[in-house]
N, C-alpha and C positions, 0 to 999 in steps of 0.2 A: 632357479629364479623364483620362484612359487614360493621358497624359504623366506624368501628378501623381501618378497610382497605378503607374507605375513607377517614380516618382522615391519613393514613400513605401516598397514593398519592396524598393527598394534599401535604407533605409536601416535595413527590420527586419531584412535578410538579414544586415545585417553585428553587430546585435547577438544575433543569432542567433548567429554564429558565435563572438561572445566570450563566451557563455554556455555552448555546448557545447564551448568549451575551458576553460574552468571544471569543467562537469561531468567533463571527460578527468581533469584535475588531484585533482578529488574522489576520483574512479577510483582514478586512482594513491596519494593519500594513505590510504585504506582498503585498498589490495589489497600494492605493492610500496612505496612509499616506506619509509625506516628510519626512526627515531622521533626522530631527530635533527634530521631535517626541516623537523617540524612547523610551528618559529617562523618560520622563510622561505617555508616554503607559504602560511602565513595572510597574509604581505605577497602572497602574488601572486595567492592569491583573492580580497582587498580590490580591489587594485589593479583586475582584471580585472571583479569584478561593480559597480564604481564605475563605470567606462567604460561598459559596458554600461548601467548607470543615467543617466549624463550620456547618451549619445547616445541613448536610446530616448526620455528626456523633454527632449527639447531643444524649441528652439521652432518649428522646421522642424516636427517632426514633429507639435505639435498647429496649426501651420499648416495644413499638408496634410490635416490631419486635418478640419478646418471647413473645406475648400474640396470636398471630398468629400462630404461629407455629400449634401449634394440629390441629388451621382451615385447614390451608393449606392440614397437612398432612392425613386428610381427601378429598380434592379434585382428582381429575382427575390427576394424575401429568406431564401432558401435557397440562395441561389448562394454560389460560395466569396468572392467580389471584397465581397459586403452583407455577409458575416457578418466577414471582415476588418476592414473597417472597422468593423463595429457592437465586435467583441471588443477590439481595440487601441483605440480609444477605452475602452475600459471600464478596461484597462489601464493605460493615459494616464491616464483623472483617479484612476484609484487609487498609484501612482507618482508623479506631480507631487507628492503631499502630504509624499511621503519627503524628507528630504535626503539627499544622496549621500552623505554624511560616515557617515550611519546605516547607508547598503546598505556600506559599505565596512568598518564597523565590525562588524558583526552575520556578515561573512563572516570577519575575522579571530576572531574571539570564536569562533566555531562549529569552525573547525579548529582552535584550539586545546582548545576545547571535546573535539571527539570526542577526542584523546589523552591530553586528564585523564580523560575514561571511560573507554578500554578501559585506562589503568592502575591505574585506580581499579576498575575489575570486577573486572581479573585477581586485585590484590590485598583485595579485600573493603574496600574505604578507602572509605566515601563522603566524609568531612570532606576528602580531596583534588580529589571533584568539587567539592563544595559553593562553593568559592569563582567559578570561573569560569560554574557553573549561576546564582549570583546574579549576575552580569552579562550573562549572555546573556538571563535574566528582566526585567531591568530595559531591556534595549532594546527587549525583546517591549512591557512596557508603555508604555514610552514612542512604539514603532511604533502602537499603540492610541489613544492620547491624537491623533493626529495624526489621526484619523475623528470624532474626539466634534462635534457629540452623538451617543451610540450607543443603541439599545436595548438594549443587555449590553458589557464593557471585551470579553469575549470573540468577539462580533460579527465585530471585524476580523479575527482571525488566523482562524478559521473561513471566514472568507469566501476567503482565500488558497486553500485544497485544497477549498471546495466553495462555490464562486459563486452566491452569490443565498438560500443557505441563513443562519438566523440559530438562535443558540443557543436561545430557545426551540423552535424547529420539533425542532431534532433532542433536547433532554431530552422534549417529549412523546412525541416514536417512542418511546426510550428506557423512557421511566414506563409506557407501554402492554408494552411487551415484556418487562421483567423480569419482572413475575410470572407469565407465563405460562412464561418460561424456568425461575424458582427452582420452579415447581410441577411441571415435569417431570426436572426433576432432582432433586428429592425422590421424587419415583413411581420414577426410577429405582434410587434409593439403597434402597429398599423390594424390592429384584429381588434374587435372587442377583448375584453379579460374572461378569462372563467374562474368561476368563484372556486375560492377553496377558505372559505370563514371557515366552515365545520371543523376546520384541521387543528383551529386556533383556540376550539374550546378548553375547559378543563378536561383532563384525561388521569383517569388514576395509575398512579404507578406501578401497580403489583400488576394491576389490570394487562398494562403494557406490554409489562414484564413476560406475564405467562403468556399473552398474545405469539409473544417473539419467539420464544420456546417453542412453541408449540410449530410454527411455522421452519426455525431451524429443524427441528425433530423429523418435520416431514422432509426436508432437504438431504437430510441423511446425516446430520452432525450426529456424533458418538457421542454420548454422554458419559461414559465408562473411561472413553479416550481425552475427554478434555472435560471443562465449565465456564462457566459464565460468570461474573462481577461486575461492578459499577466503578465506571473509573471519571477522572475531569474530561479524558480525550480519550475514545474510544481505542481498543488496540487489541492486536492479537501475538500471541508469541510463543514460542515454541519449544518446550524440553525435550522435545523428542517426538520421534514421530506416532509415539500413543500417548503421547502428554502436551496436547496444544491448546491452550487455555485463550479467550476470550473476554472480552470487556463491552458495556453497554452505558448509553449515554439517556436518562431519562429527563424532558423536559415536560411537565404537568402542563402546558398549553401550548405543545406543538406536536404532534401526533409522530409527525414523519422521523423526528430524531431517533428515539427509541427503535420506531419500525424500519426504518429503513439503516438506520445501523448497526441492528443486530444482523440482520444479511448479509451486509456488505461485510462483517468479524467474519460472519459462519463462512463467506465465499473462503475467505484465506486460508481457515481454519481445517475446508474440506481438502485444499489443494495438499497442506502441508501433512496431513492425514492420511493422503492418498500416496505419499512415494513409495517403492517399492522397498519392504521390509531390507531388503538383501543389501539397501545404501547406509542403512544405519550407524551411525557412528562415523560416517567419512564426509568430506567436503561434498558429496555429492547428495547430502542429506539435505537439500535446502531448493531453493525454487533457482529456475532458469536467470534473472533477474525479478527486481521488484515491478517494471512494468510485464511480466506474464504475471505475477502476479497479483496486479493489481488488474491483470484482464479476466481472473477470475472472482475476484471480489464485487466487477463493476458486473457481469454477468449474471450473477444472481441478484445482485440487489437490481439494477437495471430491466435488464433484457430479461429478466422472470419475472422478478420482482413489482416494478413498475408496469408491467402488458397486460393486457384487457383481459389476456383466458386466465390467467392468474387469478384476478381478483373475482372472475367469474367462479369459483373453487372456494375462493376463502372470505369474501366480503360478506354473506350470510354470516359468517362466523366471526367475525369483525364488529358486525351489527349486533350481536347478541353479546359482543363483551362489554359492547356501549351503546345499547338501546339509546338511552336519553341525546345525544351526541348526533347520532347517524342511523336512528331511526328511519328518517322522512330523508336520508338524502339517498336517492336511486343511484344505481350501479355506475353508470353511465358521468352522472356528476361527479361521484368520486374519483371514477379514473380521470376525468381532466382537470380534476382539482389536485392531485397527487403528483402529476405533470406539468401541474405552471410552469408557464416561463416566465419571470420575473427575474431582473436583477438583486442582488442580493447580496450582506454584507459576510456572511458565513458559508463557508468553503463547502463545509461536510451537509449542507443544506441546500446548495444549491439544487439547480435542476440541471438537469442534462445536455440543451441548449446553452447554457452561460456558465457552466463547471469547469472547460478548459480555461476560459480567461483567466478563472482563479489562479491556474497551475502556471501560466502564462507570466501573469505579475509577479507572482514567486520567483520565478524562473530568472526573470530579468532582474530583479533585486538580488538574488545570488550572486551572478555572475558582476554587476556593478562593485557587490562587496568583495568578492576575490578579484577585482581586478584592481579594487582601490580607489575606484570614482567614488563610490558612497561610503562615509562615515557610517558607524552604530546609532549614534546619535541621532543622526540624522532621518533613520529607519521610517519611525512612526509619519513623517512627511511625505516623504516618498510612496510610503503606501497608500497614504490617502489619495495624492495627488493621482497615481497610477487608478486607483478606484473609480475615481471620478472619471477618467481618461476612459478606460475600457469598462466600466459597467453603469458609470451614471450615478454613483453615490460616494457621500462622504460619511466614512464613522462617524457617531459619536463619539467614542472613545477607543483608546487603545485596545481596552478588551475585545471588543468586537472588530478591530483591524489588525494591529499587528500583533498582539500577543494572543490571535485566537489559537492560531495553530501549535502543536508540540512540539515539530521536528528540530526547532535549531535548539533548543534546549538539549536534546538530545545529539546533539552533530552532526544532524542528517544532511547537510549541505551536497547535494549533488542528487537528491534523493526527490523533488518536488515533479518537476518532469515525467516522473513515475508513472504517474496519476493519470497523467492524459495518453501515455503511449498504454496505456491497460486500454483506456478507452478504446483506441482504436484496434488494439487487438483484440480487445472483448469480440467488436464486430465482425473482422475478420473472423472468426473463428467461431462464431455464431451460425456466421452463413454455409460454413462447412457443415456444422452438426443439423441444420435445419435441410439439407440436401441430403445427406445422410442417413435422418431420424426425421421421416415425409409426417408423420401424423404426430411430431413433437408438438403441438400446439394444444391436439387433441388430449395429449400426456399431462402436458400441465393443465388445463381447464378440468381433468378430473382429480388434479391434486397427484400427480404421478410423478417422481424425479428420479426412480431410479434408472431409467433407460438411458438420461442426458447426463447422470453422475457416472454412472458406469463408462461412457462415453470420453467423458473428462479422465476418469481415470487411467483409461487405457490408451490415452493420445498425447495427454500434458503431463499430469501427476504426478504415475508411477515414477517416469523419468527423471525428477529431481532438479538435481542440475547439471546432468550429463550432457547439456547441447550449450549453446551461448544463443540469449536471446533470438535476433534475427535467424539463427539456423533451425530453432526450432516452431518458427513462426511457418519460414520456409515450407518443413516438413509438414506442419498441422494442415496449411492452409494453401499453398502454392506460393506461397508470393512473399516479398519480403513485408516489414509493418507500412502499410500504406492506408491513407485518409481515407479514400474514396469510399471502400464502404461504412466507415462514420457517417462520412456526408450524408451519403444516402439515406440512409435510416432516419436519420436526423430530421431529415428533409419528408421523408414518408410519414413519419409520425405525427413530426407538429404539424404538417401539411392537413394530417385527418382531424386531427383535434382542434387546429384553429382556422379552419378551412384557405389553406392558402392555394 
């Protein structure tokens, strides 16, 4: 048996390889490519994630795949060899249902896709996305139809960024958390405001730049192992687990863009860095889902990033990269100017108090478009109206409402949701490493992270993606993903900062 499972990651490692030359190519088409490109990039990312479809569901591989079995189900079943087998099988019969014509389509669609977006943001045009948005929609449903019978059409794409999860489980988290969320940001809205003008100055870019570095660096990002560039939508992505590359977003009169989204990259950057060497090359080379991973990104940028002992460490040295700026404004000010709570037209900007809404109206505009109630057309309306509904504003324009975000350019349909279940397992999993790691506070106030990355690595990271979300939630923290300690937090913070 041991033959057969060398002959089976052989033949993941090689589509491992054609996938993170794909990811290289994505790289380059968001960071350096010309916009000329585009139509020739979308043949060689069909071309390459079709290969990669043809040889991962071939018939060798669910060969080897049934002759394994009994081996496996004799090992350890926490070892790496059972969970391989148990995950690429899971893989296997969710990929057999594709056609490769579909994976080869859904990649040209999608790069052509992102460059009708970023010049349909630039120039406020949504009826320029709107045409390739309805084909990259219609392959999403038609990738859908291909799992029925389903309990939701949204089921499928859901289950892509978070396995085993189904759209009712996460609209209940959801229906429980809104209103404890819209009740505190009402309580809020009832407080005086705290100023954060300072945030709004001019800020020079390089300035920014090296700020960001400099705080990654102390975080523990590798610089040997990955880099940094400027991209429209911030993003991170992964060749390998010694080659995970970052992107950063610089806005000359809002501080927080650049600083708080280079942490929020490095959070991902560290997680995908951190798996254990020995998964390499196999489906097991990747995160639990996208919301553990985004409970890592929200983690650092958040719960480190955002806390008082933190900036107690580094706002001297914040101050000194922009005397003129935040000379005169005391420590104190800045931490609850960093923290407003304000509603707000841009997602990756919000604050903490009103960031799940964002995820929320996404959430429900998906599932409307795969069920069929809502037209493309009709998008940019819908979001508004939703805006006003849950945060109190109307865009101006499309750039700033519905074409802020990347994802459906990209096909990420199923993938928004992400965002808030990081959240709450960020917390979760906070309060374990803070029971854990008693003088963690004291670590970071001196600028210390190797005690809580080591931490991460040896509870989340290493492991890849050998557990399914909720089980490895389970193990980190006791419990399955539950609100409550969001709430809490939520509720202690803004509680100190706006005296509620």
């Amino acid at each position: 048996m041991e033959k057969k499972l060398e002959q089976l990651k052989a033949i993941l490692a090689e589509v491992s390889d054609l996938e993170t030359t794909a990811a290289l190519l994505e790289w380059d088409a968001q960071v350096n490519m010309p916009p000329g490109g585009a139509k020739g990039r979308s043949y060689q990312m069909g071309t390459i994630q079709k290969l990669a479809h043809v040889k991962f569901t071939s018939v060798e591989v669910g060969r080897l795949l049934d002759e394994l079995q009994p081996y496996a189900e004799g090992l350890d079943p926490d070892s790496d060899n059972a969970r391989l087998v148990r995950v690429t099988r899971r893989h296997y019969e969710r990929q057999t249902r594709v056609p490769s014509e579909m994976v080869e389509e859904f990649a040209q669609l999608t790069t052509l896709g992102y460059h009708a977006w970023e010049k349909a943001r630039a120039e406020n045009d949504f009826p320029h996305f709107q045409p390739i948005l309805e084909k990259i929609i219609d392959n999403r449903r038609r990738y859908a139809e291909l799992f029925a019978p389903y309990e939701h059409v949204y089921d499928p794409l859901l289950d892509i960024y978070e396995p085993g999860m189904k759209t009712r489980e996460v609209q209940a988290i959801f229906n429980a958390l809104r209103p404890q969320q819209v009740a505190l940001v009402q309580a809020i809205s009832q407080k005086p405001q705290v100023d954060d003008s300072f945030l709004h100055l001019e800020y020079d870019g390089q300035a920014q730049w090296d700020f960001g570095v400099e705080v990654i660096s102390r975080f523990g990002y590798d610089w040997k192992r990955g880099r940094q560039d400027k991209s429209v939508h911030p993003f991170t992505i992964s060749i390998g687990i010694d080659d995970v590359r970052i992107t950063t977003r610089i806005t000359p009169d809002f501080l927080n863009t650049a600083l708080f989204g280079t942490m929020h990259e490095a959070g991902h950057a560290l997680y995908e860095s951190g798996i254990d060497q020995a998964l390499q090359r196999t489906p097991l080379a990747g995160a639990a889902s996208l919301g553990v991973h985004e409970s890592q990104s929200r983690l650092w940028e958040n719960l480190v990033g955002r806390s008082l002992p933190f900036w107690e460490y580094f706002y001297p040295r914040l101050q000194a990269a922009f005397p003129g700026q935040l000379g005169r404004v005391n420590l104190e000010t800045f931490y609850k100017g960093i923290n407003k709570v304000a509603p707000s037209l841009i997602r990756v900007e919000a604050d903490e108090a009103t960031y799940n809404l964002h995820i929320m109206l996404r959430l429900e505009l998906e599932i409307a478009i795969m069920e069929g109630s809502l037209a493309v057309k009709d998008l940019p309306e819908a979001w508004n109206a939703r805006m006003q509904e849950y945060l109190g504003l109307t865009p101006p324009d499309d750039a700033q409402g519905v074409l802020q975000d990347i994802h459906w350019s990209n096909g990420y349909f199923g993938y928004f949701s992400t965002y808030a279940l990081g959240n709450l397992i960020s917390v979760q999993v906070w309060e374990r490493i803070n029971a854990e790691i008693p003088d963690l506070q004291d670590q970071i106030r001196s600028g210390e992270f190797s005690t809580l990355l080591t931490w991460l690595r040896n509870n989340i990271h290493r492991h890849g993606a050998k557990f399914e979300p909720q089980e490895l939630v389970q193990r980190v923290t006791g419990s399955k993903i539950d609100s409550a300690p969001y709430v809490r937090y939520l509720q202690g913070k803004f509680g100190a900062i706006y005296g509620l």
